[in-house]
Backbone atoms as SQL, in Angstrom:
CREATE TABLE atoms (id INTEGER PRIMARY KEY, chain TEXT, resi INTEGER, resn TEXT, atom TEXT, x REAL, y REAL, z REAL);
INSERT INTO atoms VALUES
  (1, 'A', 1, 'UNK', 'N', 0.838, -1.168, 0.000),
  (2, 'A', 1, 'UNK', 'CA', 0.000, 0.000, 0.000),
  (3, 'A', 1, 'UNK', 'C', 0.895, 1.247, 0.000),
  (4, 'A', 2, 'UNK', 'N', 0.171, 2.136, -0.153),
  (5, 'A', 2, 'UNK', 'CA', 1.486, 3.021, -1.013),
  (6, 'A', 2, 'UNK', 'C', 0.892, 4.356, 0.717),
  (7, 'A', 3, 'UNK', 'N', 2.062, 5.105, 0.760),
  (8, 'A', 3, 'UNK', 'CA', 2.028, 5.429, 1.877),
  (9, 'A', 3, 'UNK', 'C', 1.094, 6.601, 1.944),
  (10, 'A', 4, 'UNK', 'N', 1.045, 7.169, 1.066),
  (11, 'A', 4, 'UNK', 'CA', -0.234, 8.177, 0.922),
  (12, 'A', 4, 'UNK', 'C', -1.685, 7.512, 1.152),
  (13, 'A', 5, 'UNK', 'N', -1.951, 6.609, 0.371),
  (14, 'A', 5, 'UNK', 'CA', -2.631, 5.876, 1.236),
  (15, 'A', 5, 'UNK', 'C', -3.013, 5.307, 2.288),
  (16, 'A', 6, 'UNK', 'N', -2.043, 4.950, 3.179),
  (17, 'A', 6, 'UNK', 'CA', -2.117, 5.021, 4.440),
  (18, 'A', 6, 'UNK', 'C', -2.191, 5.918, 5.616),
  (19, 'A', 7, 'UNK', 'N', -1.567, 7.066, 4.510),
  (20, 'A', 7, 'UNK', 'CA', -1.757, 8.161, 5.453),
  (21, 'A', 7, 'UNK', 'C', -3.531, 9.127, 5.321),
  (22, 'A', 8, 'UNK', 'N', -3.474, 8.275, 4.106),
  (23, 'A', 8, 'UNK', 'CA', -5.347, 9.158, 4.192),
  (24, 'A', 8, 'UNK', 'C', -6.219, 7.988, 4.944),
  (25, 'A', 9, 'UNK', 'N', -5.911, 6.826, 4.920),
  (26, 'A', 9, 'UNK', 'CA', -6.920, 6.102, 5.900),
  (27, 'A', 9, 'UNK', 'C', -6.755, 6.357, 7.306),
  (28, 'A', 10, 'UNK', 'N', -5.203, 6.459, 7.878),
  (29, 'A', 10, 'UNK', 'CA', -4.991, 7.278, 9.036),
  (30, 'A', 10, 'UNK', 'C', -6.032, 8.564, 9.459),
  (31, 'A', 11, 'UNK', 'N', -5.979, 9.406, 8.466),
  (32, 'A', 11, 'UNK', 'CA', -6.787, 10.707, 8.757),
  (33, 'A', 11, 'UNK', 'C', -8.255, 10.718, 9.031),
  (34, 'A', 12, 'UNK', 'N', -8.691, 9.531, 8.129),
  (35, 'A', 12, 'UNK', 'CA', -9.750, 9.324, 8.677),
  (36, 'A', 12, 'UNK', 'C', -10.471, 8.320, 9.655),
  (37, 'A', 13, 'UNK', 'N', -9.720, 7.987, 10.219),
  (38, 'A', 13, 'UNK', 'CA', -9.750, 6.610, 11.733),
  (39, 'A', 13, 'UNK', 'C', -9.572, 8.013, 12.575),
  (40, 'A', 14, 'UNK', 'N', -8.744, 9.341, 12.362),
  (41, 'A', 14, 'UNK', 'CA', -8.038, 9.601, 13.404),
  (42, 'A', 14, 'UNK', 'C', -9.592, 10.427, 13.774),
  (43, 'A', 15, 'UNK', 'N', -10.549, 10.970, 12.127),
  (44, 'A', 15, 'UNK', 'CA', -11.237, 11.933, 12.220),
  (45, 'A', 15, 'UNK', 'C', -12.653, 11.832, 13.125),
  (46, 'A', 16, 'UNK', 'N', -12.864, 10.168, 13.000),
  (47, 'A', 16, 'UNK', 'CA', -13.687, 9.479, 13.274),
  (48, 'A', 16, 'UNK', 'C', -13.553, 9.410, 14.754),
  (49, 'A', 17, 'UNK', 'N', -12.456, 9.182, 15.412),
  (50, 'A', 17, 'UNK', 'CA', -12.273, 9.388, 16.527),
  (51, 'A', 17, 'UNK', 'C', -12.470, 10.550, 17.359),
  (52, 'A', 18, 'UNK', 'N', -11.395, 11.617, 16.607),
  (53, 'A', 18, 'UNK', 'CA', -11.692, 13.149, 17.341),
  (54, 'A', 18, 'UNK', 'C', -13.303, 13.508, 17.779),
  (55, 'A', 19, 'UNK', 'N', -13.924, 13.008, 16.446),
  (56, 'A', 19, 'UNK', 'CA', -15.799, 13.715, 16.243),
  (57, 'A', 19, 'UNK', 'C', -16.255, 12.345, 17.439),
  (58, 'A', 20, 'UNK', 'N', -16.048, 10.930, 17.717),
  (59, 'A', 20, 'UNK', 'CA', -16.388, 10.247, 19.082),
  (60, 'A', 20, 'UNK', 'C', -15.743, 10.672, 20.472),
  (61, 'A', 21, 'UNK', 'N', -14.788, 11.312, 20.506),
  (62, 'A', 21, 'UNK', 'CA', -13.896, 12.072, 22.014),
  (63, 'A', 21, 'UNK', 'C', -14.500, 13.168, 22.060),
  (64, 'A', 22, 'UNK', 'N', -14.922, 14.407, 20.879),
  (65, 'A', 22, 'UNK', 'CA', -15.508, 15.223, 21.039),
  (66, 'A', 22, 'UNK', 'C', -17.213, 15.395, 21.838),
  (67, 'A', 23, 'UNK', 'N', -18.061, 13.947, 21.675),
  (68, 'A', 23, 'UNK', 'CA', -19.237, 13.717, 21.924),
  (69, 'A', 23, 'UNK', 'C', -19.133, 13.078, 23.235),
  (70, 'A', 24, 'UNK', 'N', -17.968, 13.007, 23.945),
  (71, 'A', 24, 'UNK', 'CA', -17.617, 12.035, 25.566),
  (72, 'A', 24, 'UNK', 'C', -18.522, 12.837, 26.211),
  (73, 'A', 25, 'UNK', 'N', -18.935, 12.826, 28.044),
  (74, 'A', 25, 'UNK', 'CA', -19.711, 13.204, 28.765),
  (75, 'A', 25, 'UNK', 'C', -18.802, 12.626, 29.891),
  (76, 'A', 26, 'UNK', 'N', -18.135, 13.270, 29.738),
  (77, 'A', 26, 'UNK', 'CA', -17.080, 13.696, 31.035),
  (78, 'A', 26, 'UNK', 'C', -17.009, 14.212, 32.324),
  (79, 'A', 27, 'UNK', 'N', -16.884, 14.010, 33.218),
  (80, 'A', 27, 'UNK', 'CA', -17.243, 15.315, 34.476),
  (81, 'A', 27, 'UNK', 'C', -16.355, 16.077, 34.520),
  (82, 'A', 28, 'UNK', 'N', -15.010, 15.682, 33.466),
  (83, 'A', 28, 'UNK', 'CA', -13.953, 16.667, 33.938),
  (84, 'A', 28, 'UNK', 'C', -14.038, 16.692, 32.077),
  (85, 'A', 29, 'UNK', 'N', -14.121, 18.339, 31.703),
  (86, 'A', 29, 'UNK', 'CA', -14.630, 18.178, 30.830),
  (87, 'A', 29, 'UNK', 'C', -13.415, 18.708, 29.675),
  (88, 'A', 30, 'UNK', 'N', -12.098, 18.937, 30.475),
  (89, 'A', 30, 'UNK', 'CA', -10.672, 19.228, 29.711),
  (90, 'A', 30, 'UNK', 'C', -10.334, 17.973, 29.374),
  (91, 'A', 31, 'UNK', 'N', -11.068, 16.956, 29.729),
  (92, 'A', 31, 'UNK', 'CA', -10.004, 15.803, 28.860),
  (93, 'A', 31, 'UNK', 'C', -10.360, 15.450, 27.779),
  (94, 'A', 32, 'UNK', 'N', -11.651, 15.453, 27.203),
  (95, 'A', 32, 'UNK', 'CA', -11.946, 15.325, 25.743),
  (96, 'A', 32, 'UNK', 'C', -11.057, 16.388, 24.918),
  (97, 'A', 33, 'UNK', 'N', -11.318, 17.828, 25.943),
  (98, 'A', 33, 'UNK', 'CA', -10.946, 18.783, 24.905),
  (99, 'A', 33, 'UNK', 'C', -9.368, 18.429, 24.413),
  (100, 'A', 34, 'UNK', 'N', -8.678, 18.204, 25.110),
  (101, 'A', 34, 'UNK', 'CA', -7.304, 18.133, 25.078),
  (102, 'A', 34, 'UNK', 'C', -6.971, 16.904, 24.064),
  (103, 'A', 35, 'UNK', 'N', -7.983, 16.177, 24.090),
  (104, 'A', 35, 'UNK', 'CA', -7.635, 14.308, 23.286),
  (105, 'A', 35, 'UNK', 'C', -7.836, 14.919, 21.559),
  (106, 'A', 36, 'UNK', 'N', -8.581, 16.299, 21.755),
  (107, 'A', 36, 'UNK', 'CA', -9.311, 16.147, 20.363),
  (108, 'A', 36, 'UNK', 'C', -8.232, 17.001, 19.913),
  (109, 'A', 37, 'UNK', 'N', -7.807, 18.533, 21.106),
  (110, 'A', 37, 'UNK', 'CA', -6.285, 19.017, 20.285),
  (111, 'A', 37, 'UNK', 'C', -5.023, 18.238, 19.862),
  (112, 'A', 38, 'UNK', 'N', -4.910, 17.051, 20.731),
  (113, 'A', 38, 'UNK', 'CA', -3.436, 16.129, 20.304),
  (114, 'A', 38, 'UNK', 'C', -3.840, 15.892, 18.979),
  (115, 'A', 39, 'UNK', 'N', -5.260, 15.129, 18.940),
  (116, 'A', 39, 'UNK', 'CA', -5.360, 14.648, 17.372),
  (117, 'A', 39, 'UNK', 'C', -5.144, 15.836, 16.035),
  (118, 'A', 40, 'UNK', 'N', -5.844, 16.697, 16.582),
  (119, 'A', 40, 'UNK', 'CA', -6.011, 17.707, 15.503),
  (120, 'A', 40, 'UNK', 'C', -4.332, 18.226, 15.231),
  (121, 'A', 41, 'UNK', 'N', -3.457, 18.208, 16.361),
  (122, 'A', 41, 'UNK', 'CA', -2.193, 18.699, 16.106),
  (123, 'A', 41, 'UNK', 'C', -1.477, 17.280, 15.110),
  (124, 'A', 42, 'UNK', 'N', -1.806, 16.106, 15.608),
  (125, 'A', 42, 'UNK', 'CA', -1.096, 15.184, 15.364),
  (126, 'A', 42, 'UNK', 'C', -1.328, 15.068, 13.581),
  (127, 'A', 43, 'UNK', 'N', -2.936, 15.036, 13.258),
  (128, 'A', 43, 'UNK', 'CA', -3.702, 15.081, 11.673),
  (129, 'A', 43, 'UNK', 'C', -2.739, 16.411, 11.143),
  (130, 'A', 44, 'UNK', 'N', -2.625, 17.638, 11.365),
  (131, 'A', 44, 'UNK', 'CA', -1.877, 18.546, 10.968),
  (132, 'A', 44, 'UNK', 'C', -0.598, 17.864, 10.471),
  (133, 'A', 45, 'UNK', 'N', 0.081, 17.163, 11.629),
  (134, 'A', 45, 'UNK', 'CA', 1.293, 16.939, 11.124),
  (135, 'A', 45, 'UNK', 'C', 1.512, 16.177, 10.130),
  (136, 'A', 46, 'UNK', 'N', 0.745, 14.834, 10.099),
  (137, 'A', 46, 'UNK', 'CA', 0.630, 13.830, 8.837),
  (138, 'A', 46, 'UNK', 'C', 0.373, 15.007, 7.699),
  (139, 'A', 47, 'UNK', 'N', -0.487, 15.695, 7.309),
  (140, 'A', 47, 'UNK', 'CA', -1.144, 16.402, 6.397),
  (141, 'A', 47, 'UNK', 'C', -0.085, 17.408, 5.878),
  (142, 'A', 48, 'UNK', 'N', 0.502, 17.924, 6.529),
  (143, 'A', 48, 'UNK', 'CA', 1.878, 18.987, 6.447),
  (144, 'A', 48, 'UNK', 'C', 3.044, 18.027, 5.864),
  (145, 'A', 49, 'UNK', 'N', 3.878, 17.075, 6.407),
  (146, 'A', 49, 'UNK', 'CA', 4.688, 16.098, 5.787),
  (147, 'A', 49, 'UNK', 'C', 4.517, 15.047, 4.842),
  (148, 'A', 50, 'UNK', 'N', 3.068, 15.115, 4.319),
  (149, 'A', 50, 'UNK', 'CA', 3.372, 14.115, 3.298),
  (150, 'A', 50, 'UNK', 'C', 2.190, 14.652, 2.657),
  (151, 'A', 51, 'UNK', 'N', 1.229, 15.544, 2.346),
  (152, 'A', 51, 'UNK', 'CA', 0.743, 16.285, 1.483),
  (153, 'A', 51, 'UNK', 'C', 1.577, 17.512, 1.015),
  (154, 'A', 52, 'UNK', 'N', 2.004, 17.974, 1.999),
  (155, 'A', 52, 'UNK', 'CA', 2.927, 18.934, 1.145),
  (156, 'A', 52, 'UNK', 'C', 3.877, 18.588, 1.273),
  (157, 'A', 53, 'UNK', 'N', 4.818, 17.560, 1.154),
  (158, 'A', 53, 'UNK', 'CA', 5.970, 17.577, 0.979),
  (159, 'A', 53, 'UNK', 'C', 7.258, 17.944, 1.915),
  (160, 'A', 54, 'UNK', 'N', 6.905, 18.357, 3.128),
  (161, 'A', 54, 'UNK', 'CA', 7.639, 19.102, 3.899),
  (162, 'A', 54, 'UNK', 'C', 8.630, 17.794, 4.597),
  (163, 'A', 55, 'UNK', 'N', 8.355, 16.284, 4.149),
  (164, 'A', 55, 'UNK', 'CA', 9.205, 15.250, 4.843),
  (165, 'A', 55, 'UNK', 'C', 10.959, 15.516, 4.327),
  (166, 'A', 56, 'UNK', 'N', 10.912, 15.697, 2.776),
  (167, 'A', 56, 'UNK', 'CA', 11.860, 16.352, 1.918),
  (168, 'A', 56, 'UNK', 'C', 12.561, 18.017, 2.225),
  (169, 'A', 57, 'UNK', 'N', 12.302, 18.171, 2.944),
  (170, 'A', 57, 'UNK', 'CA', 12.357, 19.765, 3.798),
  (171, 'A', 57, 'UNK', 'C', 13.421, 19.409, 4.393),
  (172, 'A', 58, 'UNK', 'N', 14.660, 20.870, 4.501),
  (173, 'A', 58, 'UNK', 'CA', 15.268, 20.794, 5.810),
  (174, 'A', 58, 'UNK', 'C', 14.643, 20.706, 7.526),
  (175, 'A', 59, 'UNK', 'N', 16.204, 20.184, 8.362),
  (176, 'A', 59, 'UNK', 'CA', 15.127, 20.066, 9.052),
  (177, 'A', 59, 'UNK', 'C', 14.087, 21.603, 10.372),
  (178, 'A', 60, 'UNK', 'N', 15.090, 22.875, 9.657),
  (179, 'A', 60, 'UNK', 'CA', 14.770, 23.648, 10.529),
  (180, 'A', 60, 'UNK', 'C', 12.899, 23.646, 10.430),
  (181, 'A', 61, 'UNK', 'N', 12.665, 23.843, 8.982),
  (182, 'A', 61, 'UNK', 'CA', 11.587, 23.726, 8.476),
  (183, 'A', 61, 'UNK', 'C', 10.526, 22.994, 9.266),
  (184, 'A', 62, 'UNK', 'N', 10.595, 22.039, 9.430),
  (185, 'A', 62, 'UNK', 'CA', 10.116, 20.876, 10.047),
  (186, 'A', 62, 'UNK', 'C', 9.843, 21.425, 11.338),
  (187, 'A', 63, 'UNK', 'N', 10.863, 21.041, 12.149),
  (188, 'A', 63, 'UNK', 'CA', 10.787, 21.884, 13.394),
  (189, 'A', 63, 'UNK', 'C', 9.740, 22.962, 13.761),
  (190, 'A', 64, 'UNK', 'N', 9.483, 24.289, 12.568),
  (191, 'A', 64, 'UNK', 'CA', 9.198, 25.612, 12.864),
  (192, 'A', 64, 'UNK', 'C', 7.834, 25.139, 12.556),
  (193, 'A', 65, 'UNK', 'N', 7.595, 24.039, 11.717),
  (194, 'A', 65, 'UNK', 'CA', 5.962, 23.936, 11.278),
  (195, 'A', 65, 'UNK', 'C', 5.470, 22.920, 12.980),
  (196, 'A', 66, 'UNK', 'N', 5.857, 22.073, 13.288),
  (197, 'A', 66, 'UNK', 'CA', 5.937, 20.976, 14.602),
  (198, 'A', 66, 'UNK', 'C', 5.418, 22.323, 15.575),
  (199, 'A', 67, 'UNK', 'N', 6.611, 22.820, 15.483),
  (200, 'A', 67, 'UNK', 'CA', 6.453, 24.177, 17.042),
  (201, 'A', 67, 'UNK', 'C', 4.795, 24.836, 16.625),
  (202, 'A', 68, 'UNK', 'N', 5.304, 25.346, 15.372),
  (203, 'A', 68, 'UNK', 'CA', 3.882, 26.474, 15.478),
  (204, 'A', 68, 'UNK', 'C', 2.754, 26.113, 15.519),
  (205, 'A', 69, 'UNK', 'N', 2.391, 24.357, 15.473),
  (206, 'A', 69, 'UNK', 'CA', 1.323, 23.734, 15.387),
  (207, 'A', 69, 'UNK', 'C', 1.180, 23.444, 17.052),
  (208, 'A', 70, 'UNK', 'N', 2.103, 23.062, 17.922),
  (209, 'A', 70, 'UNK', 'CA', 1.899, 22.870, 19.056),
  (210, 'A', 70, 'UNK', 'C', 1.448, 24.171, 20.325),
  (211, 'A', 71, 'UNK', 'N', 2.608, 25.187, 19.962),
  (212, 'A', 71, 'UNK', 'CA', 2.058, 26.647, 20.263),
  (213, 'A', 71, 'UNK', 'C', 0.808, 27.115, 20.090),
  (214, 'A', 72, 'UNK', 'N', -0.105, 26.562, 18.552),
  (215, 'A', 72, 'UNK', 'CA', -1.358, 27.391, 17.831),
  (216, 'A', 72, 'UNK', 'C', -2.305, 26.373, 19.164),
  (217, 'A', 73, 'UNK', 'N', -1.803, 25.315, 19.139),
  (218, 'A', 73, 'UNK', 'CA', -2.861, 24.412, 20.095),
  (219, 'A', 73, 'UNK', 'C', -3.081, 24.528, 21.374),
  (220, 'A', 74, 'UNK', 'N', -1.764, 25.033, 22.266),
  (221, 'A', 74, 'UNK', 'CA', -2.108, 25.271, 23.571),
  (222, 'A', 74, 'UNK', 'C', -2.450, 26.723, 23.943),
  (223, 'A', 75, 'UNK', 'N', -2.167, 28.025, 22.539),
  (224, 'A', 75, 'UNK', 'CA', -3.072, 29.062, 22.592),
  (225, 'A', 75, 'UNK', 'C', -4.423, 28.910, 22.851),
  (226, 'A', 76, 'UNK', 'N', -4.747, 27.594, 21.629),
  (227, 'A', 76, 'UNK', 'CA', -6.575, 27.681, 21.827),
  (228, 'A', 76, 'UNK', 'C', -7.034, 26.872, 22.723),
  (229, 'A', 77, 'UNK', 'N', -5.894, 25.863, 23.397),
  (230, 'A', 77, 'UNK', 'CA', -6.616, 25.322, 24.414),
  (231, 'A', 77, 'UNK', 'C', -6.466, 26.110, 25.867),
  (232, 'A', 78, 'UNK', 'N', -5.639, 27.107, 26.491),
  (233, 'A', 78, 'UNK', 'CA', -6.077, 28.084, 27.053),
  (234, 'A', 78, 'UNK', 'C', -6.892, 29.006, 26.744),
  (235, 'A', 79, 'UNK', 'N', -6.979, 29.745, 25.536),
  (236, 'A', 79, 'UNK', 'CA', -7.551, 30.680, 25.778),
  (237, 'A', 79, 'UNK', 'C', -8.593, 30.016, 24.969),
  (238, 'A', 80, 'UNK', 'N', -9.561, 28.951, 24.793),
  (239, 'A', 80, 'UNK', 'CA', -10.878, 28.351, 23.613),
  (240, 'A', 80, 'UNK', 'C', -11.434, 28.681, 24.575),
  (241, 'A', 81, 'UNK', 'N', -11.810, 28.597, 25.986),
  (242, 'A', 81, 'UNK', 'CA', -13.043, 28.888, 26.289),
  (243, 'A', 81, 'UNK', 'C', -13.585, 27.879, 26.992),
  (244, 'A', 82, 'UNK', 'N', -12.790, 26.784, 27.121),
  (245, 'A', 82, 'UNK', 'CA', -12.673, 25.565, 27.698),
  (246, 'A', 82, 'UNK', 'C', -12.949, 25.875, 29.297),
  (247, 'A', 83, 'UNK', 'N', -13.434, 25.595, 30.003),
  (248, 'A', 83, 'UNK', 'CA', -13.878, 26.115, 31.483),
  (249, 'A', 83, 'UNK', 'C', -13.307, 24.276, 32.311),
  (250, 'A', 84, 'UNK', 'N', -12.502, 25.090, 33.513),
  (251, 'A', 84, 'UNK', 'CA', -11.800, 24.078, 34.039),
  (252, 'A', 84, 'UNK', 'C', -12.852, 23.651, 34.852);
């Protein structure tokens, strides 16, 4: 199987999941939120390195896209609105 392929059936097991963690009924109600940012950071990253090409990238590149995806996530998971 050719790896693009695997990486789009990935995306969507991962998507299928996020939208079932998103629908949990939690009493503590940061842990869905947080399961659904790992995924969404993690889907970014597949989607960034092998849709665009960025695996072939130096590696500062790499790095600066990794960081700014992890930074963009714990911006919105402090400041989303998420109530502890």
């Amino acid at each position: 199987m050719k790896r693009l392929t695997f990486v789009y059936i990935a995306l969507i097991i991962l998507t299928i999941l996020s939208t079932y963690l998103s629908g949990m009924e939690i009493s503590q109600m940061w842990i869905p939120a947080v399961l659904v940012m790992l995924l969404a950071v993690f889907k970014f990253i597949l989607v960034v390195l092998e849709y665009m090409e960025m695996r072939q990238a130096h590696g500062i590149w790499k790095f600066g896209v990794i960081f700014l995806a992890v930074i963009s996530a714990m911006i919105v998971g402090i400041f989303g609105g998420v109530q502890l």
